[in-house]
TIMI-2910 file (N, C-alpha, C, CB; in pm, 1 decimal, decimal comma, always signed):
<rs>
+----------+----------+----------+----------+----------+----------+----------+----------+----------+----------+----------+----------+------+
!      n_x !      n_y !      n_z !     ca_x !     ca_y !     ca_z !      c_x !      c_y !      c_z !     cb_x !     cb_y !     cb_z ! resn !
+----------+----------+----------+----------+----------+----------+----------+----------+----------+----------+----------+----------+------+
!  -5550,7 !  +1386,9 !  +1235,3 !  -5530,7 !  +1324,1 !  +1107,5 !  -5494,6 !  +1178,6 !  +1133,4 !  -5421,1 !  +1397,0 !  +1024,7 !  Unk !
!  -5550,8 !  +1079,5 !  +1069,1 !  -5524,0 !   +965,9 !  +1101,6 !  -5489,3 !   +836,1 !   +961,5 !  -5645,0 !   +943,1 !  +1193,2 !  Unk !
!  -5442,5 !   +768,5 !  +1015,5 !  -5379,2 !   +730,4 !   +920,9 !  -5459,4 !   +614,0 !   +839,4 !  -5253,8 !   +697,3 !   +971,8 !  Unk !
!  -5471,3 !   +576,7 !   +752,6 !  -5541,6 !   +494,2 !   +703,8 !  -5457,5 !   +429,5 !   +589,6 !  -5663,5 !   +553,1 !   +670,9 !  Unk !
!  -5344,2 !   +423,3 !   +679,4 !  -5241,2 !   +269,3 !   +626,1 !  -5249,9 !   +194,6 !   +759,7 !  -5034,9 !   +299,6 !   +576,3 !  Unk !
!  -5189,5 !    +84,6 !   +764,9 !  -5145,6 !    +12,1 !   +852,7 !  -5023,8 !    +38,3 !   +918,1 !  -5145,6 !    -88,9 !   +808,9 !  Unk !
!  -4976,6 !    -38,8 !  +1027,9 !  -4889,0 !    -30,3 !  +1131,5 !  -4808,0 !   -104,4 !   +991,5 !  -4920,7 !   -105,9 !  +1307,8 !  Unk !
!  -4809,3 !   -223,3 !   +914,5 !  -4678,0 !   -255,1 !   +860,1 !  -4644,7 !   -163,8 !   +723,6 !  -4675,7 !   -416,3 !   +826,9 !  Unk !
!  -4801,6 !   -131,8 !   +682,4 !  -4720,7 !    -64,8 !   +589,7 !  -4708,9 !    +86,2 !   +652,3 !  -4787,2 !    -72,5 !   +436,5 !  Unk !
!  -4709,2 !   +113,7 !   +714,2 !  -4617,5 !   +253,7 !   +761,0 !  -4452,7 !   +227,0 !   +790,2 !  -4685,6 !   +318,3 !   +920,5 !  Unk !
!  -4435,5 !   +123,9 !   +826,6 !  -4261,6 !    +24,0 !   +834,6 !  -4220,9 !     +8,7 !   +678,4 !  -4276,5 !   -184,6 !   +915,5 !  Unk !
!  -4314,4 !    -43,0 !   +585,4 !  -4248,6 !    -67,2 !   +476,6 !  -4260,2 !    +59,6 !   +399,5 !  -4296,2 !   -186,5 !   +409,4 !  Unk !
!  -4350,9 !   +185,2 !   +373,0 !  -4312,2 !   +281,8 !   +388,4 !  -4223,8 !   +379,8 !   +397,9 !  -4334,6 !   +277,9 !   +419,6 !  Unk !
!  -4174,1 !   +318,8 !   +534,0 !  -4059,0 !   +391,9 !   +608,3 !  -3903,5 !   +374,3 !   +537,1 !  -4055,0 !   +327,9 !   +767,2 !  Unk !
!  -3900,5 !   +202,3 !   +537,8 !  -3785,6 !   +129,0 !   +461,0 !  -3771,0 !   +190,3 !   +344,6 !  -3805,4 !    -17,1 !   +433,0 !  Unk !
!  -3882,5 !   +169,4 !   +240,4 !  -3864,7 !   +250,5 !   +127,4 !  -3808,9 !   +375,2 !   +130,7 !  -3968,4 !   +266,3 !    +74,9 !  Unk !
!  -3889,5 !   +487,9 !   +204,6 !  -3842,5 !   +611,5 !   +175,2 !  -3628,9 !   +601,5 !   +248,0 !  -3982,0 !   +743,7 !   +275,8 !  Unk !
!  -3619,1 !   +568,4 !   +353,2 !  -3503,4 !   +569,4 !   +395,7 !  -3410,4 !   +472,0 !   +244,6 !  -3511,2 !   +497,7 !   +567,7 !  Unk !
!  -3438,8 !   +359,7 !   +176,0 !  -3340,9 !   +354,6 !    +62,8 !  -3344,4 !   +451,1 !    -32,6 !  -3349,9 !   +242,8 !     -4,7 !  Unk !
!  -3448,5 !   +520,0 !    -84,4 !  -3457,5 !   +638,6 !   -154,4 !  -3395,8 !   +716,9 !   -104,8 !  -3562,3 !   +686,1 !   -174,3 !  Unk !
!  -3445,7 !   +763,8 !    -34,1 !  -3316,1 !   +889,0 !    +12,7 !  -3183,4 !   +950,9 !     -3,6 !  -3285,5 !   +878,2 !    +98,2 !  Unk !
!  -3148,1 !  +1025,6 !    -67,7 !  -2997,7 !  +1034,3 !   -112,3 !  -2989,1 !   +977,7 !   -287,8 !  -2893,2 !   +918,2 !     +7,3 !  Unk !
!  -3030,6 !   +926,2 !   -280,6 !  -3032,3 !   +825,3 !   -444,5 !  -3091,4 !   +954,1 !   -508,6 !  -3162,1 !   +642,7 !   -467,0 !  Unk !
!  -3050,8 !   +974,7 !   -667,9 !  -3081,5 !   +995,1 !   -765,2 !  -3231,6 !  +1007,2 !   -833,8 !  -3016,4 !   +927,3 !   -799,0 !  Unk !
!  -3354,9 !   +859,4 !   -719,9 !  -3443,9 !   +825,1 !   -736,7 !  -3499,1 !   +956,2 !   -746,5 !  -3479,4 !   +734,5 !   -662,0 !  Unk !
!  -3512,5 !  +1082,0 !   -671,2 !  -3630,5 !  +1199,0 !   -624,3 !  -3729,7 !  +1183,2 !   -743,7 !  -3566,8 !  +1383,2 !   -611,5 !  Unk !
!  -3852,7 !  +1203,9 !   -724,0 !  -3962,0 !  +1277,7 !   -802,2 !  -3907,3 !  +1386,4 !   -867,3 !  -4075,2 !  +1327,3 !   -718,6 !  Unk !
!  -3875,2 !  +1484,8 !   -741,9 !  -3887,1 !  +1596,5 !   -821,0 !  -3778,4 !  +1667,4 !   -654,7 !  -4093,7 !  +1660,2 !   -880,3 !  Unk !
!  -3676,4 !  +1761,1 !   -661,0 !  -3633,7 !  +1845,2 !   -576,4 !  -3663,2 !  +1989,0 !   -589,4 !  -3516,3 !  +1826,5 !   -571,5 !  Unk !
!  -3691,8 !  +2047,1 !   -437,6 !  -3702,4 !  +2152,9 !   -448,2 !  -3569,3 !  +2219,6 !   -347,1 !  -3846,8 !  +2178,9 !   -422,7 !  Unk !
!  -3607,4 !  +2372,8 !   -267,6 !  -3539,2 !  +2431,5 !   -145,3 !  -3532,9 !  +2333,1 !    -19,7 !  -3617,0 !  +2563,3 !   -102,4 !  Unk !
!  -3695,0 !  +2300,0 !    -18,7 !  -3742,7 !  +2241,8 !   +125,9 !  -3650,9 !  +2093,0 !   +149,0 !  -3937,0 !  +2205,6 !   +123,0 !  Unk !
!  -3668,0 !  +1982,5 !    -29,5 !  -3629,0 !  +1868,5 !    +31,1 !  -3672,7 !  +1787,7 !   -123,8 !  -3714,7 !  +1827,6 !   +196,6 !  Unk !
!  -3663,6 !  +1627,7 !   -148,0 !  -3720,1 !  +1580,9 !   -223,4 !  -3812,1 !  +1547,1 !   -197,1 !  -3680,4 !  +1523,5 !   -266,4 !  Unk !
!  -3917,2 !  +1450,5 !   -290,9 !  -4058,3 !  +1428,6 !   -334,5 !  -4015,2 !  +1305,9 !   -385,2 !  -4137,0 !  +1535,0 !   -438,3 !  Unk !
!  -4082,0 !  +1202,0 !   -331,6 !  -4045,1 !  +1061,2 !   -410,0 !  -4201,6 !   +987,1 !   -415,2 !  -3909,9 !   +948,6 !   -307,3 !  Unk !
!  -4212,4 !   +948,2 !   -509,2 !  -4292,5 !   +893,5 !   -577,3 !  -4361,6 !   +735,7 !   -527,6 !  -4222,2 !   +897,1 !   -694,4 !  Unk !
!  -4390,0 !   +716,7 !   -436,2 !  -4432,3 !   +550,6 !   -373,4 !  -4534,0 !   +525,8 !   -467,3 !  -4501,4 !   +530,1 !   -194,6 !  Unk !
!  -4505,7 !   +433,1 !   -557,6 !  -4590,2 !   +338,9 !   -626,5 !  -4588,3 !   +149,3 !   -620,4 !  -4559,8 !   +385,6 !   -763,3 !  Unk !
!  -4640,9 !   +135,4 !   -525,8 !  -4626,4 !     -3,5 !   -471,5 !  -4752,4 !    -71,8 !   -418,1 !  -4528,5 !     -1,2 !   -361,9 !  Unk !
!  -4778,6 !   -215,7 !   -471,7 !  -4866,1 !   -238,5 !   -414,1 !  -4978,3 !   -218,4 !   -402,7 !  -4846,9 !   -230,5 !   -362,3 !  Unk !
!  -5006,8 !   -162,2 !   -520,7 !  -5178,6 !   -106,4 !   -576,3 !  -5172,7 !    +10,4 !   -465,3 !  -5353,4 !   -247,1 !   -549,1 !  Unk !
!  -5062,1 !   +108,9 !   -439,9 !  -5089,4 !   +226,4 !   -346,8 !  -4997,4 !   +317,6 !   -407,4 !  -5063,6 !   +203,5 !   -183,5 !  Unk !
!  -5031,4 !   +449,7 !   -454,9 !  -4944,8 !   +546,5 !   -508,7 !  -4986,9 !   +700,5 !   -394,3 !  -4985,8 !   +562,7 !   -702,6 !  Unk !
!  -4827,7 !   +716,2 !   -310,9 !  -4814,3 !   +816,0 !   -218,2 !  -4716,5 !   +888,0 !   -278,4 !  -4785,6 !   +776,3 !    -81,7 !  Unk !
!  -4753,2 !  +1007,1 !   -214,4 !  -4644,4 !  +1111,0 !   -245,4 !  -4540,3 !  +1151,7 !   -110,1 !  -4728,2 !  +1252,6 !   -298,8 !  Unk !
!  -4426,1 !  +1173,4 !   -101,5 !  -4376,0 !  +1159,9 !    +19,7 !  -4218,6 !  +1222,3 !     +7,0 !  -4389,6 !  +1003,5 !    +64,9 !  Unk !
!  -4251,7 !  +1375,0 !   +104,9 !  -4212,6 !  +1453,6 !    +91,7 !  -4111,6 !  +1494,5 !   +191,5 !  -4293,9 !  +1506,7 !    +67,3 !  Unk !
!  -3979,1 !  +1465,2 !   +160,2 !  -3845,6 !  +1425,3 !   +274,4 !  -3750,0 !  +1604,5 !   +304,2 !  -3695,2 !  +1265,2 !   +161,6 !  Unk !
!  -3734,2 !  +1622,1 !   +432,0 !  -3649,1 !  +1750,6 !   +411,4 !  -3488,7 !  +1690,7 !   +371,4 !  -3650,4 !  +1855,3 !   +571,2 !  Unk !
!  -3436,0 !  +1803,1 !   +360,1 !  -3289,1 !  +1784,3 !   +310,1 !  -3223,3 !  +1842,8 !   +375,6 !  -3251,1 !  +1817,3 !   +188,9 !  Unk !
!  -3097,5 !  +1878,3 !   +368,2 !  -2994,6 !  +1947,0 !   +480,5 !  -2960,0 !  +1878,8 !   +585,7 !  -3041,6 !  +2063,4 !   +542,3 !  Unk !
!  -2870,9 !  +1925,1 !   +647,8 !  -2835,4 !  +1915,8 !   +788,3 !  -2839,6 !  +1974,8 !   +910,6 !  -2757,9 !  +1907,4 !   +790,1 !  Unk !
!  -2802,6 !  +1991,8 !  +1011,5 !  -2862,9 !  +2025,1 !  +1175,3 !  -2928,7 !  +2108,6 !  +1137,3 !  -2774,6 !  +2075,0 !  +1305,6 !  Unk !
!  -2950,3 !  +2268,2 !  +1128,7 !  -2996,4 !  +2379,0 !  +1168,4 !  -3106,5 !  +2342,5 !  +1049,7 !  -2894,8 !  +2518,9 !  +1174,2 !  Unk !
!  -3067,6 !  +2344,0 !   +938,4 !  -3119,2 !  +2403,9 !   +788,4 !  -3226,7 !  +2293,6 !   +765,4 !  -2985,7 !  +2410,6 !   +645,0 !  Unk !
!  -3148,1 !  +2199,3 !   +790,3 !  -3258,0 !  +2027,8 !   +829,7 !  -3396,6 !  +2083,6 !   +895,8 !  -3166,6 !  +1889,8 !   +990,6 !  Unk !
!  -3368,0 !  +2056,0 !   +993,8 !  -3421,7 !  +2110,6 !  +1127,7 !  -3573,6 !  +2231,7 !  +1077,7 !  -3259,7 !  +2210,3 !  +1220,4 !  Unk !
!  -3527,5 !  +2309,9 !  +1083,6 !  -3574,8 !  +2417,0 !   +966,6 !  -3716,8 !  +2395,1 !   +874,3 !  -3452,3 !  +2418,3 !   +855,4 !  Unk !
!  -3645,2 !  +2317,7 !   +770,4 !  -3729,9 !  +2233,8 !   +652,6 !  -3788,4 !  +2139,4 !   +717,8 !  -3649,8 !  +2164,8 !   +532,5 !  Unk !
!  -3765,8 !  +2062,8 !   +828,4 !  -3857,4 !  +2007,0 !   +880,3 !  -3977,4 !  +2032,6 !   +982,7 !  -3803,5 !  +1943,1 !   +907,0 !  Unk !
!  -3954,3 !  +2135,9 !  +1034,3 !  -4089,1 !  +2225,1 !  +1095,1 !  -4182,6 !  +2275,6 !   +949,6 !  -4021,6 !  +2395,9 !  +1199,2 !  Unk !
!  -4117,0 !  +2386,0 !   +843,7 !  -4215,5 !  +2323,9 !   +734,7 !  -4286,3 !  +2228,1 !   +669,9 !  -4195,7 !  +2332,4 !   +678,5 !  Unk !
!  -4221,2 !  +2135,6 !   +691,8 !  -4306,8 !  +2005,2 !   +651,7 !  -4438,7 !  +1986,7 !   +780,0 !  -4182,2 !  +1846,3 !   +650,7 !  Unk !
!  -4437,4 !  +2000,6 !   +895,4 !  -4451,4 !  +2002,7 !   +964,0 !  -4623,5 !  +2083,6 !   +924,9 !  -4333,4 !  +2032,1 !  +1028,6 !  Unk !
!  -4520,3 !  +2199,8 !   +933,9 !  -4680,5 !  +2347,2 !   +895,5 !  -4744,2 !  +2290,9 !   +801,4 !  -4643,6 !  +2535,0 !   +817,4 !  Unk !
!  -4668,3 !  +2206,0 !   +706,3 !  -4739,5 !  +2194,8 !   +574,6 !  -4879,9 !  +2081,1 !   +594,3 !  -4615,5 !  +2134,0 !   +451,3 !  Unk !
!  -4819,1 !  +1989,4 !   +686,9 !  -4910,4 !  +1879,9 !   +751,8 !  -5044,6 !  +1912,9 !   +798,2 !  -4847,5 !  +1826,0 !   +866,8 !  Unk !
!  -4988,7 !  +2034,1 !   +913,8 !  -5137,2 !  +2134,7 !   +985,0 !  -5188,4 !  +2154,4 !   +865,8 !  -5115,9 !  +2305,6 !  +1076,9 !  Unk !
!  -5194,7 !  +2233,1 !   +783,3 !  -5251,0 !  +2309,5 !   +671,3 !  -5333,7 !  +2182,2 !   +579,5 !  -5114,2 !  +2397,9 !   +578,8 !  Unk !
!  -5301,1 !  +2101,8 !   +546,4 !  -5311,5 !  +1983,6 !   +449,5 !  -5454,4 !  +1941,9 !   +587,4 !  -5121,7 !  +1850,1 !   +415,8 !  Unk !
!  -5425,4 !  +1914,8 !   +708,7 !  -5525,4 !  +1910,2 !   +844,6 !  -5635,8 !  +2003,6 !   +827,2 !  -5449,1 !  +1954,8 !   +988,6 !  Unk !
!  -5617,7 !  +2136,6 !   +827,9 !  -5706,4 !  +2201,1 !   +814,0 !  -5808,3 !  +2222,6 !   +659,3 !  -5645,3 !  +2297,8 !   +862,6 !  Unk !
!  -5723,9 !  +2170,4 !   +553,3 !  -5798,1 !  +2181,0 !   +440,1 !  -5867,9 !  +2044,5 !   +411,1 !  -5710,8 !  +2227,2 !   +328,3 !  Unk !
!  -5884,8 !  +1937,6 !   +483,2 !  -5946,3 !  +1812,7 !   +491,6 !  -6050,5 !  +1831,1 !   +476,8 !  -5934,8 !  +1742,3 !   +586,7 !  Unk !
!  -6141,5 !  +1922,8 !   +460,4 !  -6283,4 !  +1864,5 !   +445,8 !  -6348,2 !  +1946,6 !   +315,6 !  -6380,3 !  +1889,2 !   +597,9 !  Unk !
!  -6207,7 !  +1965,6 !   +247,8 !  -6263,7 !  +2001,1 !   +123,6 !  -6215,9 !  +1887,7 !     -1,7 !  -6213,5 !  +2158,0 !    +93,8 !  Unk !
!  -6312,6 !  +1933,8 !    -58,5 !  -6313,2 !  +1760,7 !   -178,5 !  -6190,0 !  +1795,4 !   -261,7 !  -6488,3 !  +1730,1 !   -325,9 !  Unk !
!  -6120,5 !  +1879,8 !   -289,3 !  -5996,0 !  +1938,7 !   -398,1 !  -5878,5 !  +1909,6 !   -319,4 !  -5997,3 !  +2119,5 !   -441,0 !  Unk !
!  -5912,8 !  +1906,8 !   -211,6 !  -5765,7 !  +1905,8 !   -171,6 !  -5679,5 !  +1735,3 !   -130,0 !  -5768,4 !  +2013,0 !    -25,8 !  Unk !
!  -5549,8 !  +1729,7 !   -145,1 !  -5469,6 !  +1606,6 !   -113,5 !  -5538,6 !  +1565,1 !    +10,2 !  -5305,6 !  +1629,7 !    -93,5 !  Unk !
!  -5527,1 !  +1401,2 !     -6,7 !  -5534,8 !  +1344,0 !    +81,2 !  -5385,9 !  +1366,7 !   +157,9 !  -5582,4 !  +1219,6 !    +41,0 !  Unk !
!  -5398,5 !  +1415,0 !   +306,7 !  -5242,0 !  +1375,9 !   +390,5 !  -5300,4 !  +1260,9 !   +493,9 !  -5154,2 !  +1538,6 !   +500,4 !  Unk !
!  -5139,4 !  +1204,4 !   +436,3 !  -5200,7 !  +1082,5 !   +581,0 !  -5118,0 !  +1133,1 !   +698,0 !  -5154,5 !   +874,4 !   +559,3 !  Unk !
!  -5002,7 !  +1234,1 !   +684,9 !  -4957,7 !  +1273,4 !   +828,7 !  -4843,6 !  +1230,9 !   +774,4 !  -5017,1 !  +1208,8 !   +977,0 !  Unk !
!  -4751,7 !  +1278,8 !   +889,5 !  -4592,3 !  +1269,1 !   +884,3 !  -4536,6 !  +1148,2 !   +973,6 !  -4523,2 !  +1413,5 !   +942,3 !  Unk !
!  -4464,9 !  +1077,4 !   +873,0 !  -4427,4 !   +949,3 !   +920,1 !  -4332,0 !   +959,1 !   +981,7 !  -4409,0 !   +858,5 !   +840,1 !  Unk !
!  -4286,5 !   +867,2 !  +1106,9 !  -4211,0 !   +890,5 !  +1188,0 !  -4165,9 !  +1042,8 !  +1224,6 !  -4125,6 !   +816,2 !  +1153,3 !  Unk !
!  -4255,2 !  +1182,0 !  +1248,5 !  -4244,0 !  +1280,7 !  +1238,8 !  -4124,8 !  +1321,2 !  +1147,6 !  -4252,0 !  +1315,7 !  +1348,6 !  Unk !
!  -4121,0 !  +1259,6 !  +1005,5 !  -4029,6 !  +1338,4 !   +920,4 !  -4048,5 !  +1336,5 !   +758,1 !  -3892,0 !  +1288,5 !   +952,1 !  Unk !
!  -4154,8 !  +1243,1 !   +729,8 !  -4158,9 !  +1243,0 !   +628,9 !  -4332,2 !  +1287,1 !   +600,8 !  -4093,4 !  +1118,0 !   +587,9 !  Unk !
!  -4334,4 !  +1386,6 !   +497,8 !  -4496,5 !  +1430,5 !   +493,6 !  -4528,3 !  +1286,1 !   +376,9 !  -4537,9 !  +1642,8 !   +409,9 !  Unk !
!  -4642,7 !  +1247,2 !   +373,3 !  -4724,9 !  +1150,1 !   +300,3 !  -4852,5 !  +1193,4 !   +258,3 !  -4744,7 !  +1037,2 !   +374,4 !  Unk !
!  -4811,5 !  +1187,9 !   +134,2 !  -4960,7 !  +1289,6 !    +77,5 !  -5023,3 !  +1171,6 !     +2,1 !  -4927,9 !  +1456,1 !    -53,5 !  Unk !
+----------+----------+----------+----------+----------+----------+----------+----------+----------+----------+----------+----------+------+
</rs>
């Protein structure tokens, strides 16, 4: 899976999701983690953060993980999300 942002905007990206984080901002929360909404820059991502701590963290983030493979393997069908892959292995980017 490859990415088809850039090296800076995968940094500004990154910045973003890390001030979101914790804030009130979420899309939407679930079990796994929040969903925050990147609309910037004539680019609207979806970007999907685990929650918790050590173990439970940890955890939700191998799902995100599976969820990535799967999103990989359903790529060559026209219905399904674009994934650009997991940023800095932690955040899914749909």
């Amino acid at each position: 899976m490859s990415w088809a942002l850039s090296e800076i905007n995968k940094a500004e990206i990154a910045a973003w999701v890390e001030r979101q984080h914790g804030t009130p901002s979420a899309h939407a929360r679930g079990y796994q983690g929040q969903v925050y909404l990147y609309d910037e820059r004539g680019r609207r991502l979806i970007i999907k953060v685990a929650n918790g701590r050590g173990l439970i963290r940890w955890l939700r983030q191998q799902m995100l993980r599976r969820e990535a493979r799967v999103y990989e393997r359903l790529s060559g069908f026209r219905t399904a999300p674009q994934c650009h892959g997991l940023l800095q292995g932690r955040y899914l980017v749909l």
